[in-house]
N, CA and C of each residue as an Amber inpcrd file, in Angstrom:
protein
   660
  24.7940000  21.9560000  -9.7670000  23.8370000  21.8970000  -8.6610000
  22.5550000  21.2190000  -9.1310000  22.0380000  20.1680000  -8.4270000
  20.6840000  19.4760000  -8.6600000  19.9670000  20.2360000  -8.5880000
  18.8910000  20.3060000  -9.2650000  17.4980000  20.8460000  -9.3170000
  16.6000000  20.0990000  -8.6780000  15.8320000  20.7750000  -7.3750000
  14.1640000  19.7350000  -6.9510000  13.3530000  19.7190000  -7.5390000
  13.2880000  20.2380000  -8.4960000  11.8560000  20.6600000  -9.5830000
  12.1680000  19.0910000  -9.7850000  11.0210000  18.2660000 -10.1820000
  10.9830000  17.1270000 -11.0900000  10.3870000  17.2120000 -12.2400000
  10.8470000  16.8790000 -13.5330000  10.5110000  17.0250000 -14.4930000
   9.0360000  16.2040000 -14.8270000   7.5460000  16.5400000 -15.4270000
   6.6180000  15.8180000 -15.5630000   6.9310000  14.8820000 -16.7420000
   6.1980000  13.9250000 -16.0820000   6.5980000  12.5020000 -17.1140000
   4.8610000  12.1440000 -17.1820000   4.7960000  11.0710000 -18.0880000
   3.3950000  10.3280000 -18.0650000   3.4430000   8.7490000 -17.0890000
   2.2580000   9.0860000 -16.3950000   2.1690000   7.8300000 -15.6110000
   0.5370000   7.1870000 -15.9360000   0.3390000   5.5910000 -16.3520000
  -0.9940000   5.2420000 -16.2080000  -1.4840000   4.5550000 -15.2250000
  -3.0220000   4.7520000 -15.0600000  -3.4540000   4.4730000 -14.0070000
  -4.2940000   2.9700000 -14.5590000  -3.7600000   1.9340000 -13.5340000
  -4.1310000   0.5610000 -13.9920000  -5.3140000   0.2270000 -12.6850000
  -6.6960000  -0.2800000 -12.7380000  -7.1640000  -0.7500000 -11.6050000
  -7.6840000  -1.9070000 -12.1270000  -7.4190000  -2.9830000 -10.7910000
  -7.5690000  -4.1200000 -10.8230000  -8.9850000  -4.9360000 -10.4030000
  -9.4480000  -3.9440000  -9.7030000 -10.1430000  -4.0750000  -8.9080000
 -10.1400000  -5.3360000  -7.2660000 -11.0150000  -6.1260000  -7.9010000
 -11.0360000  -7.6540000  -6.5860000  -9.9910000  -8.8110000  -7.0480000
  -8.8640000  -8.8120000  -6.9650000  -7.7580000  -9.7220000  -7.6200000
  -7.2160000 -10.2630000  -6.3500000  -7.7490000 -11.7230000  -6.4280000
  -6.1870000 -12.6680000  -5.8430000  -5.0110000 -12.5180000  -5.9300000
  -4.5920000 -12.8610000  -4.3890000  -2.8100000 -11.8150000  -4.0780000
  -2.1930000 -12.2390000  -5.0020000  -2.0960000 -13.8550000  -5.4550000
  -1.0860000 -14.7720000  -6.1040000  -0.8590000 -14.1090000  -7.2710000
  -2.0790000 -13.8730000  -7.9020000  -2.2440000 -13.0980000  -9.2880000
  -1.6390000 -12.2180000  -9.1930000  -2.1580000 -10.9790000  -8.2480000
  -1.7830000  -9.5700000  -8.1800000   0.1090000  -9.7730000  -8.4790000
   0.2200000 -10.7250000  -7.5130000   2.0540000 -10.5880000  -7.2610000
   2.3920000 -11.0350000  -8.4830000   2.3730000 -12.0230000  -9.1920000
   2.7770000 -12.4860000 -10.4610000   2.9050000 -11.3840000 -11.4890000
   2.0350000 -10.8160000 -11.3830000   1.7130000  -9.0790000 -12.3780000
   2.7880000  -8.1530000 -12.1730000   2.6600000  -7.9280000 -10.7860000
   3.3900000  -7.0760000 -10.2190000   5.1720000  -7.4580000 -10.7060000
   5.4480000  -8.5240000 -10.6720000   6.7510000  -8.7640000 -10.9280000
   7.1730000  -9.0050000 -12.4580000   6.1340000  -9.6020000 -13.2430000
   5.8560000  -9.3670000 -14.8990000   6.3540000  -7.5570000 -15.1630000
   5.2770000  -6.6430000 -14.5740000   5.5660000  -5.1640000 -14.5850000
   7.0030000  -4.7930000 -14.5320000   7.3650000  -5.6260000 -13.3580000
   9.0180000  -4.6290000 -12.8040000   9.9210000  -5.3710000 -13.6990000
  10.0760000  -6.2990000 -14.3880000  10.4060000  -6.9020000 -15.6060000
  10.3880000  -5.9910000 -16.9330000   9.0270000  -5.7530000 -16.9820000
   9.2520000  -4.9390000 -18.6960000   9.5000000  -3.7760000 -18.1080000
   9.3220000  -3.3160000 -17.0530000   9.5170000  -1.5350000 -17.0030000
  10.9540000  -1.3570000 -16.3250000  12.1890000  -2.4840000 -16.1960000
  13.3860000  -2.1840000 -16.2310000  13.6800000  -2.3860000 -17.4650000
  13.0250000  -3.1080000 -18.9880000  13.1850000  -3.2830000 -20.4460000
  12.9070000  -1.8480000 -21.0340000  11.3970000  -0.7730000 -20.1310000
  11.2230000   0.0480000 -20.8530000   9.9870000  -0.7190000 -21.3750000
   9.8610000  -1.9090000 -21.9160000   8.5450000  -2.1250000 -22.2840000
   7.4660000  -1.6080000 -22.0020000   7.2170000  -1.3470000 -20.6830000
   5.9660000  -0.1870000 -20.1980000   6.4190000   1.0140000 -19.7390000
   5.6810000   2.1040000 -19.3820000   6.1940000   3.4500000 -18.5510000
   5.6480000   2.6300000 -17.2420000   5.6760000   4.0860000 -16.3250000
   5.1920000   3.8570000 -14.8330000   3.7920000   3.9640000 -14.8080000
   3.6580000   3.0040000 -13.9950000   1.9060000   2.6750000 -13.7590000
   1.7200000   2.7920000 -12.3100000   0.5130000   3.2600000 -12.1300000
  -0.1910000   3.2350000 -10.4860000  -1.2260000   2.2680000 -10.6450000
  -0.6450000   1.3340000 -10.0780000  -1.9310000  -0.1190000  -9.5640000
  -2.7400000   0.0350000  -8.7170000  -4.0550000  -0.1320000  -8.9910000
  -5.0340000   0.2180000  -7.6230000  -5.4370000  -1.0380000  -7.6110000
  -6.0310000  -1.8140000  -6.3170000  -6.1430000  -3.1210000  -6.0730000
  -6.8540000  -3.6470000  -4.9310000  -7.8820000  -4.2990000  -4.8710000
  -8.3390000  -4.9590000  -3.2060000  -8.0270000  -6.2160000  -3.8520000
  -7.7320000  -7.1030000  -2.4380000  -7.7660000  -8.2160000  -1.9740000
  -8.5740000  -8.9990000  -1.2660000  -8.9770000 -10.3760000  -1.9570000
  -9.6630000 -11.1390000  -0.7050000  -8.4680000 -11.2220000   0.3800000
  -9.1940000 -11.8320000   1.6620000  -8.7610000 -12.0900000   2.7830000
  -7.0000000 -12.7940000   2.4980000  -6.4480000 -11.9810000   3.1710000
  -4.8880000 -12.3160000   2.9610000  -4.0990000 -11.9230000   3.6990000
  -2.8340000 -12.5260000   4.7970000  -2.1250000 -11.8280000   5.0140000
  -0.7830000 -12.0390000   4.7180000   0.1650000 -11.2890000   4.4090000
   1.5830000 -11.3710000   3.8890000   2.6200000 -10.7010000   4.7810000
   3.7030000 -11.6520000   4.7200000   4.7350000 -11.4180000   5.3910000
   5.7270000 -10.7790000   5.1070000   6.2670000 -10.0040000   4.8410000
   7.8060000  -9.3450000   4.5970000   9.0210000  -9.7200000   4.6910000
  10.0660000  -9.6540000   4.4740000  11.3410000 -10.1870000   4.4410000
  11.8540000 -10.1450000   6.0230000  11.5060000  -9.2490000   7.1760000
  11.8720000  -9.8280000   8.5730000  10.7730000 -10.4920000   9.0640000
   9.4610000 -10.9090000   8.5750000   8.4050000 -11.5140000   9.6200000
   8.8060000 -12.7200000   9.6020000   8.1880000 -13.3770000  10.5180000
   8.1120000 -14.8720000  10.8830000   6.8600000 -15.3850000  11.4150000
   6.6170000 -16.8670000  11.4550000   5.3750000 -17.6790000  12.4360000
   4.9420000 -16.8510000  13.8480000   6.3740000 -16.2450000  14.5020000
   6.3390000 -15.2100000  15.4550000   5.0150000 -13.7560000  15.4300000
   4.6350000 -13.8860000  14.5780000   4.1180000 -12.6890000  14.0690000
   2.5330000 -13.2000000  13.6700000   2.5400000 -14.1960000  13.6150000
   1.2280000 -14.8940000  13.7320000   0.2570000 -15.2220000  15.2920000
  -0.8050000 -14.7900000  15.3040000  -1.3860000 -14.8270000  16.4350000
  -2.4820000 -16.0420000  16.4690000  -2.3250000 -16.8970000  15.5620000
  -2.6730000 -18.3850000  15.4400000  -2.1490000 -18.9720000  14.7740000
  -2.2100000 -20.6700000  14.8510000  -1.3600000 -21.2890000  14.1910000
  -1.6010000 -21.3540000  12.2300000  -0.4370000 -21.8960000  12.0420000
  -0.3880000 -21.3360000  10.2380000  -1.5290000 -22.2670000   9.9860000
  -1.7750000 -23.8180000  10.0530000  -3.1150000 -24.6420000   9.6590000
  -4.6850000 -23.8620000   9.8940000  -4.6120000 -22.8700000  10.9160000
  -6.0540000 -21.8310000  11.1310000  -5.9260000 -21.1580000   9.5310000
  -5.4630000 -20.6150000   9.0330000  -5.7550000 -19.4830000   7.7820000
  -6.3890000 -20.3060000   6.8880000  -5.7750000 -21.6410000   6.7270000
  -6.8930000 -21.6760000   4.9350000  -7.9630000 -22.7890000   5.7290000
  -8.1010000 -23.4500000   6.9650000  -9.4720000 -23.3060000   7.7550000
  -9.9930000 -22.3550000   7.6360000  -9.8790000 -20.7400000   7.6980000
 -10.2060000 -19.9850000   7.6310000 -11.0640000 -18.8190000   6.6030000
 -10.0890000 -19.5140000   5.5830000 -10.5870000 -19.2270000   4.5040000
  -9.2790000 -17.6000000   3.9030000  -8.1430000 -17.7850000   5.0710000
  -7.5750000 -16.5170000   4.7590000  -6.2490000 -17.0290000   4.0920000
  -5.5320000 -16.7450000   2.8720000  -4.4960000 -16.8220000   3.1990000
  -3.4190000 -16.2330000   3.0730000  -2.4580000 -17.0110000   3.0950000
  -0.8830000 -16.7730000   4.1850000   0.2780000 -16.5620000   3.4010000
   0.9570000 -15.6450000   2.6880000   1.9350000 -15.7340000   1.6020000
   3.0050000 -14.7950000   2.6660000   4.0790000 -15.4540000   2.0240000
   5.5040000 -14.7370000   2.4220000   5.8300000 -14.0630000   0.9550000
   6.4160000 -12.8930000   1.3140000   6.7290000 -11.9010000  -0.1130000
   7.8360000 -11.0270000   0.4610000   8.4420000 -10.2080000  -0.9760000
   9.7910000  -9.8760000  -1.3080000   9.5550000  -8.2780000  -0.8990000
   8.8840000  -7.9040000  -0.3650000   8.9730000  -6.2850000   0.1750000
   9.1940000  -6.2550000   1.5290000   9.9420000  -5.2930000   1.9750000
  10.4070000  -4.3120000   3.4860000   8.8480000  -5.0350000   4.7670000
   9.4970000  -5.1530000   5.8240000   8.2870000  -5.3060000   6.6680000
   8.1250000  -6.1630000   7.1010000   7.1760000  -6.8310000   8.4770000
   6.6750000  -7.7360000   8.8520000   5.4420000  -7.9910000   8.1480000
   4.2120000  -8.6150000   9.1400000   3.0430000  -9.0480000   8.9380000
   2.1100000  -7.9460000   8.5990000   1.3340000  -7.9740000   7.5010000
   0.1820000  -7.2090000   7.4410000  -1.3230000  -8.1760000   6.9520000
  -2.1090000  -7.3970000   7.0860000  -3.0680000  -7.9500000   6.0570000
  -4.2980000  -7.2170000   5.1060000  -4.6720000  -7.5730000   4.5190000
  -5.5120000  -7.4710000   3.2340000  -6.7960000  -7.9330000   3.2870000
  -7.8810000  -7.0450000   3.0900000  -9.3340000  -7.6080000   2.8040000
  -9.6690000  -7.2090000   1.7480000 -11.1140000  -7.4510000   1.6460000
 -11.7900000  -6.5220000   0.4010000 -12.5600000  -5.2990000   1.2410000
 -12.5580000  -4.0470000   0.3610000 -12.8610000  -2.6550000   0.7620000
 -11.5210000  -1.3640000   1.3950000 -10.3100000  -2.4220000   1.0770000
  -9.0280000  -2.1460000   1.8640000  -8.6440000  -1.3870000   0.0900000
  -7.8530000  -0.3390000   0.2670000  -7.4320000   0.2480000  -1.1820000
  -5.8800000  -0.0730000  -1.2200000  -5.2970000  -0.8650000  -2.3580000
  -3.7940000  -1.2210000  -2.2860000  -3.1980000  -0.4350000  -3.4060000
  -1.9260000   0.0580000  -3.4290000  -1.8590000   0.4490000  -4.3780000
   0.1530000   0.1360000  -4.2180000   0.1510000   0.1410000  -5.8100000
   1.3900000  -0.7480000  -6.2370000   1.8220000   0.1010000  -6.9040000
   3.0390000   1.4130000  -7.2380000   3.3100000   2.1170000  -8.0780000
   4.8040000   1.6500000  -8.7520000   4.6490000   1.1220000 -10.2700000
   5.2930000   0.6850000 -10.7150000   6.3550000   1.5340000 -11.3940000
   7.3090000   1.8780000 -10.6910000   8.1080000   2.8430000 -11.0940000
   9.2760000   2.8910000 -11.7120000   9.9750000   3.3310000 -12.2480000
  10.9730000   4.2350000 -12.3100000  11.6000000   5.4900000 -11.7920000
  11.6970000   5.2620000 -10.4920000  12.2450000   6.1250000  -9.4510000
  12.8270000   7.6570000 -10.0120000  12.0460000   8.8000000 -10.1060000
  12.8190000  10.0220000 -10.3230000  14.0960000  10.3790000  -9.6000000
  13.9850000  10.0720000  -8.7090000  15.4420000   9.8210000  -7.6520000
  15.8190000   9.1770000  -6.9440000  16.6940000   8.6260000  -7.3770000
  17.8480000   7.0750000  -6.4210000  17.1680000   7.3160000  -4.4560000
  16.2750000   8.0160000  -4.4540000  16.4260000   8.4370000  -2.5470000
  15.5060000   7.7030000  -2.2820000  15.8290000   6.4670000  -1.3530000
  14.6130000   5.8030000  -0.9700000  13.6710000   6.5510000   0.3300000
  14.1150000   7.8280000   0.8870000  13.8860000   8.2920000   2.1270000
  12.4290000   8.8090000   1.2310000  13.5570000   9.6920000   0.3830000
  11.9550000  10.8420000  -0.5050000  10.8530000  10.0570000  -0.7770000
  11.3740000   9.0730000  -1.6130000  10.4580000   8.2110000  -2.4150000
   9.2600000   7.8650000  -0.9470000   9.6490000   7.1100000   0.1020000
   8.8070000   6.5780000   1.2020000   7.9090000   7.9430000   1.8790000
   8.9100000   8.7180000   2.5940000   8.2180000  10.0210000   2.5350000
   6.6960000  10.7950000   1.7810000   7.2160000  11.0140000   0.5050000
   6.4090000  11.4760000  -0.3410000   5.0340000  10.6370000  -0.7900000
   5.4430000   9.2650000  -0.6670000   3.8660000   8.3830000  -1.0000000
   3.1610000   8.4990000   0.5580000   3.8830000   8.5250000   1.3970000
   2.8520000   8.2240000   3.4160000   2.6970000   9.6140000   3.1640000
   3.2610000  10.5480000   2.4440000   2.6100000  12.2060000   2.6780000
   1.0670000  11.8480000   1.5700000   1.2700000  11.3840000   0.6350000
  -0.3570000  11.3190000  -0.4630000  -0.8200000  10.2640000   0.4050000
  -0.6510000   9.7400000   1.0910000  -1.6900000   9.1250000   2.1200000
  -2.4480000   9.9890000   2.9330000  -1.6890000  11.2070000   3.4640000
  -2.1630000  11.8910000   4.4060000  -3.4560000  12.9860000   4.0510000
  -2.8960000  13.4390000   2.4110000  -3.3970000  14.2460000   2.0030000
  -4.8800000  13.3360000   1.6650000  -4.8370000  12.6610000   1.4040000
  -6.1300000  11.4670000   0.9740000  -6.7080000  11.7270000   2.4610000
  -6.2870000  11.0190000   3.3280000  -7.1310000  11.2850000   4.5990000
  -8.0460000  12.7350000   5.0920000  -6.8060000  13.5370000   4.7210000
  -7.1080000  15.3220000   5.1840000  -8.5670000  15.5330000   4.2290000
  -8.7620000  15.3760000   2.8730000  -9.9480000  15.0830000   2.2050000
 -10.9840000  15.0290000   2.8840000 -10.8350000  13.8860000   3.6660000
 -12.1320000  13.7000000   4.6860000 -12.0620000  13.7510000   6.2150000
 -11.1260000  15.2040000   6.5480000 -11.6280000  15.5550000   7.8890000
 -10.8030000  14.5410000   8.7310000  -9.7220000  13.7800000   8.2600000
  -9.1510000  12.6950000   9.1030000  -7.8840000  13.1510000   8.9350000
  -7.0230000  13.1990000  10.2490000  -5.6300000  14.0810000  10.7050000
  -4.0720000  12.5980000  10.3930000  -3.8870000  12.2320000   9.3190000
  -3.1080000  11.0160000   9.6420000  -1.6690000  11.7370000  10.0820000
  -1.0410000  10.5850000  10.5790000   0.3080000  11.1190000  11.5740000
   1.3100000  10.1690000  11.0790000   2.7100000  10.6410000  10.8020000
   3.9550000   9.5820000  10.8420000   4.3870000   9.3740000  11.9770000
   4.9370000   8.1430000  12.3260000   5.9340000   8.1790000  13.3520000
   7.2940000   7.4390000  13.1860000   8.2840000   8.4190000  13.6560000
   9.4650000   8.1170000  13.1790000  10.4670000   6.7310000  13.4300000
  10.4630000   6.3170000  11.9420000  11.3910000   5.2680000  12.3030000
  10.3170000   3.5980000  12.1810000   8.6630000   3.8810000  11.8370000
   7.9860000   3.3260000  11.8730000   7.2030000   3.3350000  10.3610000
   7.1750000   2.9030000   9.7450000   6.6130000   2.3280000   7.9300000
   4.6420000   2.6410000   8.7370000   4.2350000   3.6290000   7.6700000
   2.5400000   3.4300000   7.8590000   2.4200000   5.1480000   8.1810000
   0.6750000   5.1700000   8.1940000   0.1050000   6.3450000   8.7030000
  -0.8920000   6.4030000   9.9800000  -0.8830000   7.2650000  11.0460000
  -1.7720000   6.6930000  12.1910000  -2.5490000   7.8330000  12.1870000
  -4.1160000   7.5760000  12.9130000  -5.0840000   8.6240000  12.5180000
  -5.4580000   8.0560000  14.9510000  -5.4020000   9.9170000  15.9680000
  -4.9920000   9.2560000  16.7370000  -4.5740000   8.1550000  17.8580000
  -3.5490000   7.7910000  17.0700000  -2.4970000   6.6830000  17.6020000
  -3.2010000   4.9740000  16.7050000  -3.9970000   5.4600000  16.3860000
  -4.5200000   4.0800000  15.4190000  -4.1890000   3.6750000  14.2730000
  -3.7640000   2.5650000  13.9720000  -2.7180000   2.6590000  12.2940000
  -4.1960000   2.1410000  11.7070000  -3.9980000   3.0160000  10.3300000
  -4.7380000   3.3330000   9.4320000  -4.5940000   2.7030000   8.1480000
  -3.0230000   3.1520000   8.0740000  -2.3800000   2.5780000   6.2380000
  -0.9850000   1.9350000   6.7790000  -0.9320000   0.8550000   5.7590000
   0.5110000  -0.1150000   5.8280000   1.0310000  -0.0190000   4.9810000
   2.9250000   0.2070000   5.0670000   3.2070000   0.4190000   4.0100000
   4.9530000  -0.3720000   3.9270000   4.9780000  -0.9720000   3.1050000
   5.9790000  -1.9240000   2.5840000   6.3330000  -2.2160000   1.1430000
   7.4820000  -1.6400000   0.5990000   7.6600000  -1.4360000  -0.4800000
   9.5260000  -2.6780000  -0.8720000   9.2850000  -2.1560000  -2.3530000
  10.5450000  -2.8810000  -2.2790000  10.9230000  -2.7060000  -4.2020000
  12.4100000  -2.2270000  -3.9890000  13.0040000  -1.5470000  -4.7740000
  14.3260000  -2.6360000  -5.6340000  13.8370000  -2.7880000  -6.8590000
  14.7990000  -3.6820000  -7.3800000  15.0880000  -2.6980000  -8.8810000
  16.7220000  -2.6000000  -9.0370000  17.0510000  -1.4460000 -10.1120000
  16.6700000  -0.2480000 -10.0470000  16.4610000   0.4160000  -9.2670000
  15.7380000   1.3760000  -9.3200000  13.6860000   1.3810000  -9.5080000
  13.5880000  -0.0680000  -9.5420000  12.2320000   0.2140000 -10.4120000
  11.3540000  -0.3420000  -8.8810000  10.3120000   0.8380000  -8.4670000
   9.2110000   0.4190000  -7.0500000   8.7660000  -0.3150000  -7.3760000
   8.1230000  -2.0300000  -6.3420000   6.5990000  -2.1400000  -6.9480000
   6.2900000  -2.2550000  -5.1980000   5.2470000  -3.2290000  -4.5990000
   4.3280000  -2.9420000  -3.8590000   4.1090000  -1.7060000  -3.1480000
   3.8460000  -1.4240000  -2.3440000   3.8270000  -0.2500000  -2.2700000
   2.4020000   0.1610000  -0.4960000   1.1670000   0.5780000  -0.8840000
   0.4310000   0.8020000   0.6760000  -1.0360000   0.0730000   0.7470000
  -1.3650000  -0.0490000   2.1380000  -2.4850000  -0.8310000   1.9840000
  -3.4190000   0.1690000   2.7140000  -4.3690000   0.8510000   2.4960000
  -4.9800000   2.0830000   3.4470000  -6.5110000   1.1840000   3.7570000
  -6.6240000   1.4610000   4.9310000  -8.0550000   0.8630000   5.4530000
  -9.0740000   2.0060000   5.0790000 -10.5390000   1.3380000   4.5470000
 -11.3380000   2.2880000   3.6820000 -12.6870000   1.9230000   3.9770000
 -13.0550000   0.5820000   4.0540000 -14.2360000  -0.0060000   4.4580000
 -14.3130000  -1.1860000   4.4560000 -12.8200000  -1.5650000   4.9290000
 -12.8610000  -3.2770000   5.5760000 -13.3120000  -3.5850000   6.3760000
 -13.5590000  -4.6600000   7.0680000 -13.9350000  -4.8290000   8.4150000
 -13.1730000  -5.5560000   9.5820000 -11.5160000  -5.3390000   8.9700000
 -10.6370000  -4.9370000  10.2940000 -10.0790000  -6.4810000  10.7460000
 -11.6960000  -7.6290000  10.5520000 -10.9190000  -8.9760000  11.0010000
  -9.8570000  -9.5990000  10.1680000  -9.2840000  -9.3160000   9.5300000
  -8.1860000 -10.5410000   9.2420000  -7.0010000 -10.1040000  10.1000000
  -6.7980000  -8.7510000  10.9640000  -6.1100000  -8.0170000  11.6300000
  -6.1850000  -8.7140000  12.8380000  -6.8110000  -9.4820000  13.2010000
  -7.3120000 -10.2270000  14.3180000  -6.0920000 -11.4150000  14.6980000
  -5.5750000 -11.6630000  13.2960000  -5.1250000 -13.2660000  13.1920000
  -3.7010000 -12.8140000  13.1110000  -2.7640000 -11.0120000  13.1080000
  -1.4150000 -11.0850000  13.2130000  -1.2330000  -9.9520000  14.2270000
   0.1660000 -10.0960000  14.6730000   0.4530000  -9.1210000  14.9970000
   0.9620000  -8.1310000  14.2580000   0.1190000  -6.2200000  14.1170000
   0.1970000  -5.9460000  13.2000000   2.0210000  -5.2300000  13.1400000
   2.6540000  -5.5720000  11.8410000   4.2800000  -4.8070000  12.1660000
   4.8880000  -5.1780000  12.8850000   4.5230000  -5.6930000  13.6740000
   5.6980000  -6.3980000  14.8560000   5.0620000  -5.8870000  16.1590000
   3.6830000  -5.3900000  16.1880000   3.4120000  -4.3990000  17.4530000
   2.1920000  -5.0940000  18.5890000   2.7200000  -5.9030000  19.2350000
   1.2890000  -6.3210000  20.1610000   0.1420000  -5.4130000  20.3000000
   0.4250000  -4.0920000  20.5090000  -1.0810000  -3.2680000  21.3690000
  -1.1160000  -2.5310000  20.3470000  -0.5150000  -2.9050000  18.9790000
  -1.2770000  -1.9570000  17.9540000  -2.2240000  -1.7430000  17.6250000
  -3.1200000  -1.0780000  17.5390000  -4.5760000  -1.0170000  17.2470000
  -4.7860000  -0.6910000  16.1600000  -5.5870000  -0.8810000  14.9370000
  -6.1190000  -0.6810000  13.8140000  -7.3750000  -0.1080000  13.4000000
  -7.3230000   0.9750000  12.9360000  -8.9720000   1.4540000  12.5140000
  -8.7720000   1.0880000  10.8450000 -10.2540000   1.8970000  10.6490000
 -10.0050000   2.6490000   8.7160000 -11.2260000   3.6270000   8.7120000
 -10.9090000   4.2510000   7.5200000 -11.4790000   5.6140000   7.0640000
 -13.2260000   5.6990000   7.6590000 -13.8330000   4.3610000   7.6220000
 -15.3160000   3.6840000   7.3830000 -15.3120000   4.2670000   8.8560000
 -14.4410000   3.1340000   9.7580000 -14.8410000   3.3580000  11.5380000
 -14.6950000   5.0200000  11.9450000 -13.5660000   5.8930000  11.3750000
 -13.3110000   6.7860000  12.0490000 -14.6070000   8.2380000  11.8490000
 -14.8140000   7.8370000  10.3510000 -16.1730000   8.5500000   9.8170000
 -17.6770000   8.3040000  10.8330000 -17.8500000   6.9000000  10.9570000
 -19.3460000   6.3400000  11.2370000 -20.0250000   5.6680000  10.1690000
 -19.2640000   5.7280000   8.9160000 -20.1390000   5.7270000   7.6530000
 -19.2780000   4.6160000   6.4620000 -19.5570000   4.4050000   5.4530000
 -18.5950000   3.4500000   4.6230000 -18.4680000   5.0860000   3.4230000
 -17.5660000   4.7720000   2.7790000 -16.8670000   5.6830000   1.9040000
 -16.9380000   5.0460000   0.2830000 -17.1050000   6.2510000  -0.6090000
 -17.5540000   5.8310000  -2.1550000 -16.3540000   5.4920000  -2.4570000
 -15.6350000   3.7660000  -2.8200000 -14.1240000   3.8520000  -2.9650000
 -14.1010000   4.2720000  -3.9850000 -14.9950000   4.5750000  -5.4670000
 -14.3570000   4.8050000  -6.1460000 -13.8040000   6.3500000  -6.3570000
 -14.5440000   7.1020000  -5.3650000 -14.0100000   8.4730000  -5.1090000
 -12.6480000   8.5890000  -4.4060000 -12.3270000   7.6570000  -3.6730000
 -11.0470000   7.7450000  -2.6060000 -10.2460000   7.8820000  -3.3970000
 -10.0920000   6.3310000  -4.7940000  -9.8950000   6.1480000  -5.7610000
  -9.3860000   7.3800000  -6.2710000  -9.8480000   8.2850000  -7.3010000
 -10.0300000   9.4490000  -7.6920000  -9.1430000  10.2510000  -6.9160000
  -9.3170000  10.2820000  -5.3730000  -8.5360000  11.4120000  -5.1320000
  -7.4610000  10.9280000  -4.8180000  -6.7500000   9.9360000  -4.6200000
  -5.5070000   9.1860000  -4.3440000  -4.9260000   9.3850000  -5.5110000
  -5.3380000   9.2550000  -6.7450000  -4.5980000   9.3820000  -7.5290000
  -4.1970000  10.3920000  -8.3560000  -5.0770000  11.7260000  -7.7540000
  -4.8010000  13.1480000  -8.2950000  -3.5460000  13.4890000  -7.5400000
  -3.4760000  13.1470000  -5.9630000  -2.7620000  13.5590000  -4.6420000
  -1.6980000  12.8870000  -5.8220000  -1.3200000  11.6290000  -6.0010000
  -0.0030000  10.9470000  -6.1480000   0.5140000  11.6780000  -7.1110000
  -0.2840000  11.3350000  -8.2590000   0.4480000  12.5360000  -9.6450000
   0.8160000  14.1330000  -9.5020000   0.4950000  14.5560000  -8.3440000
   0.5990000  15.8660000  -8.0010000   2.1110000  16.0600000  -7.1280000
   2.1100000  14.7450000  -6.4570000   2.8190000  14.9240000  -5.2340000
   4.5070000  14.7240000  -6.3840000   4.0960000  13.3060000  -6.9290000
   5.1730000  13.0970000  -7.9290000   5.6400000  13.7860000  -9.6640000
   5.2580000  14.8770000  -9.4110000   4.9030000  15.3440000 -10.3510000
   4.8690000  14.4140000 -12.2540000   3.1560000  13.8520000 -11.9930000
   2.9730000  13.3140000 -13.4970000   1.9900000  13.5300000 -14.0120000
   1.8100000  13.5990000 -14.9560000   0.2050000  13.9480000 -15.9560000
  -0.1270000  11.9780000 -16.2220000  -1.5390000  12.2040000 -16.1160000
  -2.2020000  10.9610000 -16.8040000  -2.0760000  10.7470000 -18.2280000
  -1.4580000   9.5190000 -18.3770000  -1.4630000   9.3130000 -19.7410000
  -2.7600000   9.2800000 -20.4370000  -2.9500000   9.6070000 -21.3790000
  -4.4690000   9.6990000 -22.3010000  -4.6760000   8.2730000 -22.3260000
C-alpha cells in the first residue's frame, strides 16, 4: 500500500529577479537537462519579466487581439513556447515562478492541484479569497483571474510553471485574449488591495507555502 506522507527532500530557492523571457527559457531548459542527469536537485525559480506575451502549445494568431507586427512596435514581445495553454502575458511586478522538479509523484492532477492550492494560500495571506474552476488552468479572486498557470512535464522533471499578478499594471493583457476567454477579466493582488505589495515579502511567503505544501526543507 502507498504511503501519502512525502518524504522531505532539499529544494533551492533560485531568484532571478528582472530577466528577459529568451534568457529565462534557455535556463529553464539548461535546468531540466542537468536535473534529469541529477546534476542539480530541485529548484524554485522566482522571476519577473519585461513586457511579454507567450503562447502555449494550443494558442494561435487567433488569440491575439492585434496584429503580430503591433508587439515589437510596441515594445512587447511575442514568443511561442513548449508548456500546456494558450495566450498569457508577463510584465514587470508580475511574480513567475518555475519549479524545477523532480516530480514526487508520476500524478500530474496532484502536482497542478497542489501548486494553484500555494497560490491560494499566498493570496489568503492577504485577505484575498482565490477560487479554482474546474477544468480551467489558473486562480480567480471574485470571478477575476488573478494567476496563470501552464506547466509542462518532460521525464518526469516540471519546469514553467505560474504567473500571479502582484503589482503589474495589467496592460500587456490588453493585447490577448486571456486563455482562450473573450470576457475574461484580469485583476492582481495591487488592484484588489488599493495598494502595491512588498514583492519581496510575497516572495517569502510563496515560498514557505510551496515547501510546506510539497513537503521540502531549504537547502542551506
Amino acid at each position: 500500500m502507498k504511503s501519502n506522507i512525502l518524504e522531505f527532500t532539499l529544494i533551492e530557492v533560485d531568484d532571478w529577479g528582472l530577466l528577459d523571457y529568451e534568457a529565462a527559457f534557455a535556463r529553464q531548459e539548461q535546468m531540466v537537462a542537468d536535473r534529469q542527469q541529477d546534476l542539480i536537485g530541485d529548484t524554485l525559480v522566482l522571476v519577473e519579466h519585461p513586457a511579454v506575451v507567450t503562447l502555449g502549445r494550443r494558442a494561435s494568431d487567433a488569440d491575439l487581439l492585434q496584429p503580430v507586427a503591433n508587439f515589437s512596435s510596441s515594445g512587447v514581445a511575442l514568443r511561442n513556447i513548449n508548456r500546456g495553454g494558450l495566450a498569457t502575458a508577463h510584465e514587470p511586478g508580475q511574480l513567475v515562478v518555475y519549479p524545477i522538479l523532480a516530480l514526487k509523484r508520476k500524478d500530474l492532477r496532484w502536482y497542478a492541484n497542489t501548486f494553484l492550492n500555494v497560490v491560494i494560500s499566498v493570496l489568503n495571506d492577504y485577505g484575498l479569497e482565490g477560487k479554482l474552476k474546474p477544468g480551467e488552468p489558473g486562480v480567480w479572486v471574485d470571478g477575476r483571474k488573478i494567476c496563470s498557470f501552464g506547466i509542462a512535464i518532460k521525464k518526469w522533471i516540471s519546469s514553467h510553471g505560474i504567473a500571479l499578478n502582484i503589482n503589474n499594471d495589467l496592460q500587456t493583457f490588453n493585447m490577448i485574449i486571456p486563455c482562450g476567454r473573450p470576457q475574461e477579466n484580469v485583476t492582481s493582488v495591487a488592484r484588489e488591495l488599493g495598494s502595491e505589495i512588498d514583492m519581496r515579502e510575497i516572495k517569502q511567503n510563496f515560498v514557505q507555502h510551496f515547501i510546506a505544501a510539497f513537503a521540502y526543507q531549504l537547502k542551506p
